[in-house]
C-alpha positions as CSV (number, residue, x, y, z in Angstrom):
1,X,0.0,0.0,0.0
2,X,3.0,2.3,0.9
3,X,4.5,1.6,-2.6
4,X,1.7,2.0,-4.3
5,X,1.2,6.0,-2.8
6,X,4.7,6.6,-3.6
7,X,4.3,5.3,-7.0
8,X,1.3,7.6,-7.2
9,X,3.1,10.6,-6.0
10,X,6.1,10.1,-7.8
11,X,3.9,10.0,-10.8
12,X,2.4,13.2,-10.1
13,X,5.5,14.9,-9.6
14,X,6.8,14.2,-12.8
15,X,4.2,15.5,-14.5
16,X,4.1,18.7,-12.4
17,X,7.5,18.9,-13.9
18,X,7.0,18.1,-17.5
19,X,3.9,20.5,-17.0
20,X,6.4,23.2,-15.2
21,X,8.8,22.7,-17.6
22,X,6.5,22.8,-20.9
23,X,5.3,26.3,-20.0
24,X,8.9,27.9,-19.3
25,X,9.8,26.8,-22.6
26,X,6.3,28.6,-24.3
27,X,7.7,31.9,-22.3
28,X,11.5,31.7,-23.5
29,X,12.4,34.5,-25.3
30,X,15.7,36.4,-26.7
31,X,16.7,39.6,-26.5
32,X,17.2,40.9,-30.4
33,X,19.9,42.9,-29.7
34,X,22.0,40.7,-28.2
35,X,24.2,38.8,-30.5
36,X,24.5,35.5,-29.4
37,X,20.3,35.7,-30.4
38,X,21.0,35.8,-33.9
39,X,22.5,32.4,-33.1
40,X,19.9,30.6,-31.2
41,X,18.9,27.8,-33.9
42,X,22.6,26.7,-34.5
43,X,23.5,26.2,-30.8
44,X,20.0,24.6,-29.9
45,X,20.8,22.3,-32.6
46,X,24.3,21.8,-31.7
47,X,23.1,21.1,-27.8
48,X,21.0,18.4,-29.0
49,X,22.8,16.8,-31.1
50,X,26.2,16.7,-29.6
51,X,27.7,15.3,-26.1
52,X,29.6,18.6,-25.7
53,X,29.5,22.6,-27.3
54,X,32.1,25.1,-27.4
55,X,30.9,28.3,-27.7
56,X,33.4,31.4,-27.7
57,X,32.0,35.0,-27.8
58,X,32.9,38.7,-27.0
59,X,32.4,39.8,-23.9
60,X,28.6,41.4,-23.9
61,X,27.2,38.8,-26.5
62,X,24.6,37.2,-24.2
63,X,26.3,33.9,-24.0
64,X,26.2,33.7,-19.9
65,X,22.0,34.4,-19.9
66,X,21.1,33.0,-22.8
67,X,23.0,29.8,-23.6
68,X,20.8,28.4,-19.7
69,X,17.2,29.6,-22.0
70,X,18.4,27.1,-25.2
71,X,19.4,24.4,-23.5
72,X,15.9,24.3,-22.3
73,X,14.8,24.9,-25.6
74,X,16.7,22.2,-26.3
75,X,14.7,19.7,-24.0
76,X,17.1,19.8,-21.0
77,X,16.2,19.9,-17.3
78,X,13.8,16.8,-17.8
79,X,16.3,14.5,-16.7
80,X,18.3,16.5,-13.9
81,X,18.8,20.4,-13.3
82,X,20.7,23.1,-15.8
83,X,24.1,23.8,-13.9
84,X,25.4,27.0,-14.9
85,X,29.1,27.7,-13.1
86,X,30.6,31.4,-12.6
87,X,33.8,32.2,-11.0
88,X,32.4,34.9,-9.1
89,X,29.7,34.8,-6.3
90,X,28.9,38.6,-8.1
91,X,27.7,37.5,-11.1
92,X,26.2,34.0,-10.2
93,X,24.1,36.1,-8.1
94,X,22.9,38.6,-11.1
95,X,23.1,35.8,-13.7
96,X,20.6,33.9,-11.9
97,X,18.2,37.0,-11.0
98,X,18.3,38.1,-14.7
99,X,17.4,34.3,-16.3
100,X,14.6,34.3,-13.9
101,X,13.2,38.3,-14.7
102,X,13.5,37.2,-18.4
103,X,11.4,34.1,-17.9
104,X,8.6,36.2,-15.6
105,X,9.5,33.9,-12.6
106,X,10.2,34.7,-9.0
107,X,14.4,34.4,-8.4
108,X,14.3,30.4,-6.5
109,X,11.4,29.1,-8.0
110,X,12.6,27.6,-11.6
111,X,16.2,29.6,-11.5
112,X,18.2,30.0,-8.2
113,X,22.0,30.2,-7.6
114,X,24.1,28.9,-4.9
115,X,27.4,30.4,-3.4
116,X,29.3,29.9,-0.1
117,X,27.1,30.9,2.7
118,X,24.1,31.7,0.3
119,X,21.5,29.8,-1.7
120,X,18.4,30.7,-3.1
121,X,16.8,27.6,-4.7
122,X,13.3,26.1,-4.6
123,X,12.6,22.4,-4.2
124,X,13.0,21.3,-7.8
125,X,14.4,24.3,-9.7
126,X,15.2,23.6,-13.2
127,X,18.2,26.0,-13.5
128,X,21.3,26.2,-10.8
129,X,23.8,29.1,-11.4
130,X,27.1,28.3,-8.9
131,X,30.1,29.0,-8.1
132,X,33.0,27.0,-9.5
133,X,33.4,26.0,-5.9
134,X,30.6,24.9,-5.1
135,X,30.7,22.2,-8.0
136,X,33.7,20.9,-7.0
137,X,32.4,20.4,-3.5
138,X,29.2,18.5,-4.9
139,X,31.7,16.5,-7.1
140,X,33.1,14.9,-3.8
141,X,29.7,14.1,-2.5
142,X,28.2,12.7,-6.1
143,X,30.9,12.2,-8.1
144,X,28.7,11.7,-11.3
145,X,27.2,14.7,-10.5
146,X,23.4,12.8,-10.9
147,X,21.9,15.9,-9.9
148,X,22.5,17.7,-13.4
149,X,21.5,16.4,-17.0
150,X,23.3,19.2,-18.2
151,X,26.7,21.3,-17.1
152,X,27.6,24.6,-18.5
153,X,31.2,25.9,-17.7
154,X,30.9,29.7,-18.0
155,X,34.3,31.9,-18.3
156,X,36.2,28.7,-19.0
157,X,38.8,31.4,-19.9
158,X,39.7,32.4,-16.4
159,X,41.3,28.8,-15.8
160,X,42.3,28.8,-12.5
161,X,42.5,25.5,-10.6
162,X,38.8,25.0,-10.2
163,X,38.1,25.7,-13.9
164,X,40.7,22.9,-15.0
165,X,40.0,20.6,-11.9
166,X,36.2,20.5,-13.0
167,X,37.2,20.5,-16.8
168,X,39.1,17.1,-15.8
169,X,36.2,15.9,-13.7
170,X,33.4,16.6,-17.2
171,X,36.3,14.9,-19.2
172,X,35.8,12.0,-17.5
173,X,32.4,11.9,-16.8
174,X,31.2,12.3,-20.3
175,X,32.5,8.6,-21.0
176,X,30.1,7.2,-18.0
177,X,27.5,9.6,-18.4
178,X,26.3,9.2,-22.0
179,X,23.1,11.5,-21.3
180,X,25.3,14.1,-19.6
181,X,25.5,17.1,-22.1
182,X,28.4,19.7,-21.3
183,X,28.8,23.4,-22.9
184,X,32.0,25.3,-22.4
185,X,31.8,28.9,-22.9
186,X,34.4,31.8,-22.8
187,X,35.5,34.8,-24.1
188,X,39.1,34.8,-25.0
189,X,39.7,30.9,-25.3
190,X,41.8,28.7,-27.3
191,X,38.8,26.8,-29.0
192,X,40.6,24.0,-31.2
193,X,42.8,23.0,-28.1
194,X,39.4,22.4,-26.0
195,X,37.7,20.6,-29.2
196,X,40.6,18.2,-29.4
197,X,40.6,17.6,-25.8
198,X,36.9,16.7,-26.2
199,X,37.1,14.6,-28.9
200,X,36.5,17.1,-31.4
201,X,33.6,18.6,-30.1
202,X,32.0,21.4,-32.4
203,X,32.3,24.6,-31.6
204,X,30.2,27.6,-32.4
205,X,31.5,31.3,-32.5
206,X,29.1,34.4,-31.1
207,X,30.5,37.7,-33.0
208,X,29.8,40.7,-30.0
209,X,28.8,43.9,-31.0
210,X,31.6,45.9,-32.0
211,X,32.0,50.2,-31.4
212,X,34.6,52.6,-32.5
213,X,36.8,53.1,-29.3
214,X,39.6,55.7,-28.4
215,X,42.7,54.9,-26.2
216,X,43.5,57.7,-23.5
217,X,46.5,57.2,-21.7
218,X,47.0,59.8,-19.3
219,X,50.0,59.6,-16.6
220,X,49.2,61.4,-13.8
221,X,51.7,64.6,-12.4
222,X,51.0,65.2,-8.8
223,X,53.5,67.8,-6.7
224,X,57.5,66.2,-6.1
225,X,56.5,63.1,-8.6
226,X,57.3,62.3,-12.4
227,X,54.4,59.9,-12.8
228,X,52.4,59.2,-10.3
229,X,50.3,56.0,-10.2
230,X,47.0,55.4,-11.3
231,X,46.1,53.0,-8.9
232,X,45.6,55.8,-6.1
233,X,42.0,56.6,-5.5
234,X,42.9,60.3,-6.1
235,X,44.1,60.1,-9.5
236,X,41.1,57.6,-10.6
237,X,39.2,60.7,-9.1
238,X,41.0,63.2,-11.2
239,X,40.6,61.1,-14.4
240,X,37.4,61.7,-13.8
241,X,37.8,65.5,-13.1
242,X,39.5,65.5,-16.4
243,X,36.8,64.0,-18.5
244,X,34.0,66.2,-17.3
245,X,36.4,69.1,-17.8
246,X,36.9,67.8,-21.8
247,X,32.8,67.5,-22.0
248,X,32.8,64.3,-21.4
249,X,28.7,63.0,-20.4
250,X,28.3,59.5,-19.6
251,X,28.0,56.4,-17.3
252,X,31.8,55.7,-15.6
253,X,33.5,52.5,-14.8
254,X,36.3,52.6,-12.7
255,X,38.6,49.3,-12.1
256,X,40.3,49.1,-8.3
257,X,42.2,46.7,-7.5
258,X,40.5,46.3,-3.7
259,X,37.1,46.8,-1.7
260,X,39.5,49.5,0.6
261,X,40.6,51.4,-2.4
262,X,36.8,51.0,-3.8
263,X,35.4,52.7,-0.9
264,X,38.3,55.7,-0.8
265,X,37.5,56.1,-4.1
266,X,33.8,56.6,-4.0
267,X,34.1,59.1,-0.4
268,X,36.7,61.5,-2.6
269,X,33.9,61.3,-5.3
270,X,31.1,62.1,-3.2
271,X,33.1,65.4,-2.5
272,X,34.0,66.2,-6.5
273,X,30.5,65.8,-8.5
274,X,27.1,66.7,-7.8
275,X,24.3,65.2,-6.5
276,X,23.1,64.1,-10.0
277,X,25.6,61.8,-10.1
278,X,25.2,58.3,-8.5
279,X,28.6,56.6,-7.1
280,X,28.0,53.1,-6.9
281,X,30.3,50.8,-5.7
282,X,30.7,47.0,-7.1
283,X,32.8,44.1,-5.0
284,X,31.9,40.2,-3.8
285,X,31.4,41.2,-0.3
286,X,28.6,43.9,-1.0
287,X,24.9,43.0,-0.3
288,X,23.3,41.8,-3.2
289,X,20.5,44.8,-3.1
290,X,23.1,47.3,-3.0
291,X,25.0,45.0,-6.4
292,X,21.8,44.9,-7.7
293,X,21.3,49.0,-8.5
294,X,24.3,49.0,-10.7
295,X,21.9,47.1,-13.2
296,X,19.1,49.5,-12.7
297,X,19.9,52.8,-15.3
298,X,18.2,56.0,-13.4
299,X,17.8,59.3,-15.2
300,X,21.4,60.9,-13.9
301,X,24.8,60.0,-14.9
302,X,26.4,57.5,-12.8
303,X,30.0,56.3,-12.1
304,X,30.7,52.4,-11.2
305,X,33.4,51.9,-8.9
306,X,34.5,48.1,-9.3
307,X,36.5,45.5,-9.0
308,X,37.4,42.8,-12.4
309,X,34.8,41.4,-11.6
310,X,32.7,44.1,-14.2
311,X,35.9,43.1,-17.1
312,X,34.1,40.2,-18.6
313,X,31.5,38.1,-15.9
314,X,29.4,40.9,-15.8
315,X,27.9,43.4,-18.5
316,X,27.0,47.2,-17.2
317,X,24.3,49.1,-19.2
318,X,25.2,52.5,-20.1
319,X,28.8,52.7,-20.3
320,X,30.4,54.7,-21.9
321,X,33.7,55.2,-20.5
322,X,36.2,53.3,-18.3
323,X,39.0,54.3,-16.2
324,X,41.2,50.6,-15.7
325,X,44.1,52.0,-12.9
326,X,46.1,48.9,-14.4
327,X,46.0,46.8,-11.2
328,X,44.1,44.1,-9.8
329,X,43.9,41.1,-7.5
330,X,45.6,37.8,-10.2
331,X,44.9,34.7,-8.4
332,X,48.3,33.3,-7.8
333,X,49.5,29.5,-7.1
334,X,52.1,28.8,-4.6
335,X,53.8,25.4,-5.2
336,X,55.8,25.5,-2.6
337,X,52.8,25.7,0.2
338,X,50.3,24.2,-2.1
339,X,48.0,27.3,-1.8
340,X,46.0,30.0,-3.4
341,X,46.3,33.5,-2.9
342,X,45.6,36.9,-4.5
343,X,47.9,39.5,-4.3
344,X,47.7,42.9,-6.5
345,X,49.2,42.9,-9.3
346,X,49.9,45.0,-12.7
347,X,47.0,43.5,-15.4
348,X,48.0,42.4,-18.9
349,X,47.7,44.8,-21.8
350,X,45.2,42.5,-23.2
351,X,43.1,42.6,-19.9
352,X,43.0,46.9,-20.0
């Protein structure tokens, strides 16, 4: 008798779900502006008919919201949830909140995220947006991953040890796991060396939206130095002095290398521009409602204060300029103790 009522609810369950998961499909949508939407038959094509997708793109195409919507189209999340990794709590937070506002749904009821010390998922939700880490620690628990029918590996460019760890982990799960599908997605990566590795999984490229852009490079005098460096909250705040002064009118980003230097940055602006203008800072450690207005364009100019976290994992609208002081916290390995850290350090050319 027992069996036969868990049989029966089982039963019901699963159709709640293919119900559920038949009427977020009806609501998906694309943006038309983005680029990656121009592409939306090809990958939802590739997705179904291949083990594993590569999919490179320019930062701002729409791969990190939209490839989550196709695999749906594409009939995943019957057999297990969506997993979407990020290598930053930031943007697994706004990834997750911007899939769910696209598909008219309530963040932790179909789409929810997970980070260290913070989750917001429903019972059964059909996508999961996660931190990198947070995989690897459900790797150790489930080691086929039987939670997911589908993982996708966001910012595979960043490739620090939890990228590659969990790269080795999908290699090896994709043999055992036949009904496993995995999409690797990046901006700046080396796409024939991770088809090879896959067994020469296709790979489909996004072109971003391209705009004419001019190269400033302004070293800043200050009284009894040459140069002095840019990194110093007070010359980000007189870059700033010096664009309104040439006419400039426009959303801001700035790039600081630390939360510390974030906050100097933003009191010394306070003082310099007018109430019209909204300073808004941008770091992991911020609550996620005050994160959250940097999304939201008001009527005023504005001026981001962040940290690299804003240089490809997240997308600002209405930016128009950006001040990069040329540092930044570089994850670093240390062979000789076997650990992590993040010291400050001066970014690549390619990274400015």
């Amino acid at each position: 008798m027992v069996h036969n009522v868990r049989s029966a609810t089982a039963r019901r369950v699963r159709k709640s779900d293919a119900l559920r998961l038949q009427e977020l499909r009806d609501k998906i949508c694309y943006p038309q502006h983005l680029p990656i939407s121009g592409r939306q038959d090809d990958i939802v094509k590739a997705i179904i008919e291949n083990q594993v997708v590569i999919i490179t793109g320019e930062t701002g195409s729409g791969k990190t919201t939209q490839i989550p919507k196709m695999c749906l189209a594409a009939g995943r999340g019957k057999h297990g949830m969506i997993g979407c990794t990020q290598p930053r709590r930031v943007a697994a937070i706004a990834t997750a909140s911007r899939i769910a506002e696209e598909l008219g749904e309530t963040l932790g009821f179909s789409v929810g995220y997970k980070i260290r010390f913070d989750r917001t998922t429903g019972p059964r939700p059909l996508i999961k947006i996660m931190t990198d880490g947070i995989l690897l620690m459900e790797a150790q628990s489930d080691p086929s991953l039987s939670a997911y029918d589908t993982i996708i590996l966001d910012e595979a460019h960043e490739r620090s040890l939890n990228i590659d760890f969990i790269l080795g982990i999908l290699l090896t799960l994709i043999k055992k796991r036949k009904n496993l599908k995995v999409i690797i997605t990046s901006a700046t990566i080396d796409s024939e060396k991770f088809s090879l590795a896959f067994h020469g999984a296709p790979i489909i490229d996004v072109s971003g939206s391209t705009y004419p852009v001019d190269v400033l490079y302004w070293p800043m005098e200050k009284a009894g130095d040459d140069q002095a460096d840019l990194s110093d909250p007070e010359a980000a705040a007189w870059a700033v002095d010096r664009l309104y002064g040439g006419g400039y009118s426009g959303d801001i980003l700035i790039f600081m290398a630390t939360e510390r230097d974030i906050r100097e940055t933003c009191e010394i602006l306070q003082g310099k521009v007018g109430r019209a203008t909204e300073i808004l800072p941008l770091f992991a450690r911020l609550p996620w409602p005050e994160q959250r207005r940097v999304f939201q364009t008001g009527t005023g100019s504005r001026i981001i204060v962040a940290t690299n976290i804003a240089e490809t994992s997240l997308t600002i609208p209405g930016v128009r300029c950006v001040i990069d002081t040329g540092t930044a916290r570089l994850s670093q390995y240390n062979p000789r103790l076997r650990t992590n850290s993040l010291p400050i350090r001066a970014i690549s050319r390619s990274s400015a």
